[in-house]
C-alpha positions in Angstrom: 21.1 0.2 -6.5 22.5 -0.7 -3.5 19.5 -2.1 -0.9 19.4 -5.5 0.5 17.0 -6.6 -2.6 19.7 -5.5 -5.2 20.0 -9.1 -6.9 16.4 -8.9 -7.7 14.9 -8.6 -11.3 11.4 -8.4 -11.4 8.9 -7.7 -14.7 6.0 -5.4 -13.4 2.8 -5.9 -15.3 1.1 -3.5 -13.1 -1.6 -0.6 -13.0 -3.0 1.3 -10.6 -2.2 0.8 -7.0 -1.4 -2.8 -5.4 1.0 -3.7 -7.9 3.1 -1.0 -8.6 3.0 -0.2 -4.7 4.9 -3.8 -4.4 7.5 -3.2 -7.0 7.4 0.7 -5.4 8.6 -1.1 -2.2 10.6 -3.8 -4.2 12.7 -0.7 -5.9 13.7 1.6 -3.1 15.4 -1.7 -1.8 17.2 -2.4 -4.6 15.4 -4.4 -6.6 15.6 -3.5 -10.7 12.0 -3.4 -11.7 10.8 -3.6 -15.5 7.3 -1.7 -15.7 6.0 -2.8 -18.7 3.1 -0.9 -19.7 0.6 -0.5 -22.7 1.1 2.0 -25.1 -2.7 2.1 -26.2 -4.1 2.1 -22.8 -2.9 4.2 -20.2 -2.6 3.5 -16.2 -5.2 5.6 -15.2 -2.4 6.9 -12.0 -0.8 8.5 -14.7 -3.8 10.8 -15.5 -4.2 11.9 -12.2 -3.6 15.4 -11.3 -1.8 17.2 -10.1 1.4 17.0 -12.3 5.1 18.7 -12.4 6.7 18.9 -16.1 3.6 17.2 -17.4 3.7 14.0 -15.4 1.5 12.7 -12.9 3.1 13.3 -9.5 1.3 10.6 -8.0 2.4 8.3 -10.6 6.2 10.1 -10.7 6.0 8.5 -6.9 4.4 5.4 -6.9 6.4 4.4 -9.9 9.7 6.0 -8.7 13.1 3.7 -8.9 11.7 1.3 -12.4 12.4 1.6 -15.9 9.9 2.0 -18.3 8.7 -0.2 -21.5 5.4 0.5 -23.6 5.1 -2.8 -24.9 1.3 -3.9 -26.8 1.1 -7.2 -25.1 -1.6 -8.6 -27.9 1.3 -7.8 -30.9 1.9 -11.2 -32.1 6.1 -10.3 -31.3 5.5 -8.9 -28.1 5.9 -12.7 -26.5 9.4 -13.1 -28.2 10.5 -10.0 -26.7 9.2 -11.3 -22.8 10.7 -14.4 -23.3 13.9 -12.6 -23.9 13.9 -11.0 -20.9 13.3 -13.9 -18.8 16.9 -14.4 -19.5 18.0 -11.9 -16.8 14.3 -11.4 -15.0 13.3 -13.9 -12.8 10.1 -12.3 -11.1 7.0 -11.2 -12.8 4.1 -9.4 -10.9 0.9 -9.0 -12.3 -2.6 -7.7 -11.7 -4.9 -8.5 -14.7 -7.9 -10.1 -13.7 -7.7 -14.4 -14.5 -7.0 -15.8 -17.9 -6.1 -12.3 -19.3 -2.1 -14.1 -19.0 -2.8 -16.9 -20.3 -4.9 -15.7 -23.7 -1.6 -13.1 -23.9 0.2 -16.3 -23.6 2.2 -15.1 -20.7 0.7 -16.6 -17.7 2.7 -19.1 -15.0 2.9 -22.5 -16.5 4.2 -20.8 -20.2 6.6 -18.5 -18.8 7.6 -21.2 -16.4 8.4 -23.7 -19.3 11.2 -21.0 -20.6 12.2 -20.2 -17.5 11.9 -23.3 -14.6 13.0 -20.8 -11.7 10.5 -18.1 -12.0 8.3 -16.8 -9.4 5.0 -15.2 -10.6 2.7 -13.3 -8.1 -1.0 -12.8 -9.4 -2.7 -10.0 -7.5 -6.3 -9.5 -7.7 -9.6 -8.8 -6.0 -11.2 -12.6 -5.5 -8.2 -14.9 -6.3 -8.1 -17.3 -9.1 -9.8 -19.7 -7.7 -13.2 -18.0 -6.0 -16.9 -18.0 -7.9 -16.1 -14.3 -7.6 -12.4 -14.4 -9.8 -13.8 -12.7 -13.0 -15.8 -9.9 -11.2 -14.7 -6.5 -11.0 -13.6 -4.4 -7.6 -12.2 -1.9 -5.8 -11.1 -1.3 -2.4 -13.9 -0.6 -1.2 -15.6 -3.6 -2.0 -12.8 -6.0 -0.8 -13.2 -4.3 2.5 -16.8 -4.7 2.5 -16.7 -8.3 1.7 -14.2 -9.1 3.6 -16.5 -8.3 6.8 -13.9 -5.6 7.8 -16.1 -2.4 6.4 -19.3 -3.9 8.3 -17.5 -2.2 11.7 -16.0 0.5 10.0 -17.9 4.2 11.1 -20.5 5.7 12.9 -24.2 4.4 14.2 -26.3 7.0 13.3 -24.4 7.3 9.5 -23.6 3.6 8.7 -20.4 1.9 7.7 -18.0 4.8 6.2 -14.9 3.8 3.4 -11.3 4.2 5.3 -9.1 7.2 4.5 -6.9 4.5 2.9 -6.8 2.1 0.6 -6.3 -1.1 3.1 -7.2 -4.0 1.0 -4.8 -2.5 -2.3 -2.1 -1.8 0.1 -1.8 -3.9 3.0 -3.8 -6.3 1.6 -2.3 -6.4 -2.3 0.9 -4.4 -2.0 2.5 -5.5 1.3 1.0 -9.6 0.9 2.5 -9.6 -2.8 6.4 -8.7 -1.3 5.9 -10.6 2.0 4.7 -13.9 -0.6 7.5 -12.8 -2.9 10.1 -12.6 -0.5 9.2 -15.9 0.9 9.0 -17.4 -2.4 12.4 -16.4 -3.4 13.7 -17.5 0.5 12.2 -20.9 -0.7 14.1 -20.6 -4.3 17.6 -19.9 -2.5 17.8 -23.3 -1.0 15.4 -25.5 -3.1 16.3 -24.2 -6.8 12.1 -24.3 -7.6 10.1 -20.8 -8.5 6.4 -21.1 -7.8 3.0 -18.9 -8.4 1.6 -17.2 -5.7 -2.2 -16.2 -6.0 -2.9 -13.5 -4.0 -6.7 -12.5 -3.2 -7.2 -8.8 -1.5 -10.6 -10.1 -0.2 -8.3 -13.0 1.8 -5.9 -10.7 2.8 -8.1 -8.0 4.2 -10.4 -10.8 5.6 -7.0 -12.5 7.4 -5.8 -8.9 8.9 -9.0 -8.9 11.3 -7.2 -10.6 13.9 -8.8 -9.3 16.9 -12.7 -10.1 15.9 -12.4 -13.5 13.3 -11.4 -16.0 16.3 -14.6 -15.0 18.7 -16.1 -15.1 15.5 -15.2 -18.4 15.0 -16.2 -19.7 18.3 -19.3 -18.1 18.6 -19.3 -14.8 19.1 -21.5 -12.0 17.3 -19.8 -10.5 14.3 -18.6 -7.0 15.7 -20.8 -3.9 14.3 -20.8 -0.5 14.4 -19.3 1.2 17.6 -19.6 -1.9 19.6 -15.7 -2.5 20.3 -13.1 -0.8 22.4 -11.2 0.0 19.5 -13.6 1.1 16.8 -15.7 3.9 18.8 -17.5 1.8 21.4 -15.4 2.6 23.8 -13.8 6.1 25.1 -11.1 5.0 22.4 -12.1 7.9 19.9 -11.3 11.2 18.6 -12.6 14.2 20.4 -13.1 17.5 19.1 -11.5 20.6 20.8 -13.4 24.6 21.2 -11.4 25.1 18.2 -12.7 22.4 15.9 -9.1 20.7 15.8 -9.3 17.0 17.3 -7.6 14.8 19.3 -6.7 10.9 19.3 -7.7 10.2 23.0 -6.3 6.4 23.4 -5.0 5.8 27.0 -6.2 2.5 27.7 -3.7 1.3 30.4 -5.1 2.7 33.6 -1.6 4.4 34.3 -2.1 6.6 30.7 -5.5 7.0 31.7 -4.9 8.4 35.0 -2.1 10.8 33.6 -5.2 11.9 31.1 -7.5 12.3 33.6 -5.5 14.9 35.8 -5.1 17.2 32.7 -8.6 17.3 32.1 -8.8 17.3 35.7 -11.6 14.6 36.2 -9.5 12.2 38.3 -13.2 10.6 39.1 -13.5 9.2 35.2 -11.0 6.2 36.1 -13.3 4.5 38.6 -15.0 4.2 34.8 -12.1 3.0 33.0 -13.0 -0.5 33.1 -16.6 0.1 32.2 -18.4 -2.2 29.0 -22.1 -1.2 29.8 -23.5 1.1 26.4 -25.0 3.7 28.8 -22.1 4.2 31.5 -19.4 3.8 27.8 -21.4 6.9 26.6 -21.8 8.7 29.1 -17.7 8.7 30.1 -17.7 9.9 26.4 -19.3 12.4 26.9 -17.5 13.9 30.1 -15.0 13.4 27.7 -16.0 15.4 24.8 -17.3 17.9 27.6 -14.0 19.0 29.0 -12.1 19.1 25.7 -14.6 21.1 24.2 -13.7 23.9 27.1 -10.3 24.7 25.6 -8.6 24.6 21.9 -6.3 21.7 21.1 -3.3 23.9 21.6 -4.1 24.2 25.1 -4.3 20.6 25.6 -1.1 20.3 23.7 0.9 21.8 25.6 -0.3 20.3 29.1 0.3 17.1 27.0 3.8 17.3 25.6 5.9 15.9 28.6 3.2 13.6 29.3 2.9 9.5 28.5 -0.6 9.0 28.3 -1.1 8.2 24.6 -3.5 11.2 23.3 -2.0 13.2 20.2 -3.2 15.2 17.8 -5.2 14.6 14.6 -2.8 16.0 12.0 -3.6 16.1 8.3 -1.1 15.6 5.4 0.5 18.7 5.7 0.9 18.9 9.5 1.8 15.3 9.4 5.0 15.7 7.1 6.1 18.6 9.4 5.9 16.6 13.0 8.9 15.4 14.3 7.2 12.0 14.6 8.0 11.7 10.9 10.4 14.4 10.3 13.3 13.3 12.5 13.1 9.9 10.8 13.9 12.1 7.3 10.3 10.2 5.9 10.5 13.2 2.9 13.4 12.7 0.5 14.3 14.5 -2.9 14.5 11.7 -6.0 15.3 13.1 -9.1 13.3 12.9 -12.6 15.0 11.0 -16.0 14.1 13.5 -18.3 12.6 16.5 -17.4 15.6 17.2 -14.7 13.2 18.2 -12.2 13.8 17.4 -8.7 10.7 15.9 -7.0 9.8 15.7 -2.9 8.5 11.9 -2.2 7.8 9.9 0.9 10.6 7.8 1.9 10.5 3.9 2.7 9.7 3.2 6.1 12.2 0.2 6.5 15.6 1.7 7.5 18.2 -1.1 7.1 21.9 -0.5 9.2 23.5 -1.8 6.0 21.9 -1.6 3.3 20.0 1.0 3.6 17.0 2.3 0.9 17.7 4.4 -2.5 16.2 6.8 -4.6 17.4 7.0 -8.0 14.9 8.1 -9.9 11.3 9.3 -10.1 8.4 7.7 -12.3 9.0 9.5 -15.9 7.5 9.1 -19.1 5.8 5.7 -20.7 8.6 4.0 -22.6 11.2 6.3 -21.7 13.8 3.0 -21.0 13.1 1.7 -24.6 16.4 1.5 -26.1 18.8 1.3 -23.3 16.4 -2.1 -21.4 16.4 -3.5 -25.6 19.9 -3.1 -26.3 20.9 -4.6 -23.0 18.4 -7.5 -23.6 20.7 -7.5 -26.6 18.5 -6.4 -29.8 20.6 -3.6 -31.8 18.9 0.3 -32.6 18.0 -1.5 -36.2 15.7 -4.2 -34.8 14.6 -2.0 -32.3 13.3 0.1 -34.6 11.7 -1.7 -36.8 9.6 -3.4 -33.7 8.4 0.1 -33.5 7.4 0.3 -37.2 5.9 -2.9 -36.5 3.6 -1.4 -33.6 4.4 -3.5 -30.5 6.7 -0.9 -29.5 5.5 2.5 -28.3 
């Protein structure tokens, strides 16, 4: 591994998403990542369908670039063997919910008394410190906590759950590498590791930057459809006679007017400015009027030498193909330790000039690393061996 990270060892105590998204990031940059996993219980990822050679393709991504340990973290020996490994690792992530570290005997202040420099990131719903630290979450209620669901969706149908997991990724997965990243800035020129506690309620509730200050001062919390940004405004998606949809979002008044000569309503910008409900809705609907009249292709192609910020709602599929993402190669082939398949993954988004991202290897099957991660941790085949008879190795 070559990325900018490279000097990087991190232990991943992962599941699921936020985690394993973090070391995810943390490996295509270089970083050598240890996923240690339990044998007895799987990460549900891995279940999910569908799969290529037997192995979740989800998971084969998400999990790409890191070895793999089964390790039964309540085995009496499976301690010995972390402390080992703090030897050459110097990062742990993990994403149990609080005290579950510290009954295995592995949380911050014991690892931290073997090894003085470490940096430990905790990622989980509440925090560790919140009345809320014990209970159990997902996304979806992170968001909805957080205040950010509460302006999330449509009037007459209520707030709606994102297309995307925002508080596991940019609230669990991006936080934990921006906190790591600092923390290891911090360990550079000081010498000190630290623990970072990372909440995804906190981080979802701190990305609301536009709403939280007026909030603060005064202002009514923002609800359904009543900002420029979330559907109050003509901000939205419009459909097209074919069904197809478009992102209309030219809010300058020189986008708007290049908008408003394709639909050929040059008399809607006198409304651009507008904030009343009733004039808001009905420039929506003169709106929604004239695309309806033609299918998005038409628009299209009055738009595509046009600067006026409208495009087209693409899914997945149609998203991988447009040359938005395709001319920045955002698809890249990663190969599979083995089954010798050959897998198609989304790329990093961070293109360095000099150190540029790498793709070694796909998520494989639990444990597959055993021997080679042991034997460089310096245990011989014997010993390994018989920590498998013993049952704290898968």
């Amino acid at each position: 591994m070559t990325g900018p990270l490279s000097r990087l060892r991190v232990l991943d105590f992962s599941t699921l998403l936020p985690g394993p998204v973090a070391t995810m990031i943390l490996g295509d940059l270089g970083a050598d990542v240890l996923r240690i996993e339990s044998p007895n219980r799987p990460d549900l990822v891995r279940v999910m369908p569908p799969y290529r050679a037997g192995i979740s393709v989800v998971h084969a991504s998400i999990n790409r670039n890191k070895k793999s340990l089964a390790l039964d973290l309540k085995h009496p020996a499976a301690r010995s063997i972390i402390e080992r490994f703090l030897n050459d690792y110097d990062i742990v992530i993990e994403q149990f919910r609080p005290g579950v570290m510290k009954r295995l005997g592995l949380d911050y202040e014991q690892l931290r008394a073997i090894r003085p420099d470490l940096i430990y990131v905790s990622i989980t719903g509440y925090g560790q410190t919140s009345s809320y630290a014990h209970k159990a979450g997902h996304d979806l209620n992170f968001m909805a906590l957080s205040g950010a669901l509460h302006a999330n969706g449509r009037k007459e149908q209520g707030p709606m759950p994102y297309g995307l997991q925002v508080a596991d990724l940019a609230g669990g997965a991006y936080h934990a590498v921006m906190g790591l990243l600092a923390a290891v800035i911090h360990r550079q020129y000081s010498g000190e590791g630290q623990y970072l506690d990372l909440s995804m309620t906190d981080a979802a509730f701190s990305m609301q930057v536009l709403s939280n200050p007026a909030v603060l001062e005064g202002d009514a919390a923002p609800g359904l459809e009543t900002g420029i940004l979330n559907g109050g405004g003509f901000y939205d998606c419009y459909a097209c006679s074919d069904g197809l949809y478009l992102a209309v979002a030219p809010l300058e008044p020189n986008f708007f007017s290049s908008f408003a000569e394709v639909i050929n309503r040059k008399d809607l910008l006198a409304f651009l400015a507008v904030t009343d409900p009733v004039q808001v809705s009905w420039l929506k609907q003169q709106i929604r009027d004239e695309l309806l009249k033609n299918p998005r292709s038409y628009w299209l192609e009055l738009l595509q030498n046009l600067d006026c910020c409208v495009e087209p709602v693409l899914d997945a599929r149609q998203a991988m193909d447009h040359p938005a993402l395709r001319d920045r190669e955002m698809i890249v082939e990663v190969p599979q330790p083995g089954t010798g398949e050959i897998l198609t993954q989304v790329a990093s988004p961070l293109h360095f000039s000099k150190t540029p991202a790498s793709y070694e290897r796909a998520g494989a099957e639990l444990g597959i690393d055993r021997d080679a991660v042991l034997q460089q941790a310096g245990w011989s085949l014997e010993e390994i061996s018989q920590f498998r008879s013993s049952g704290v190795l898968y």
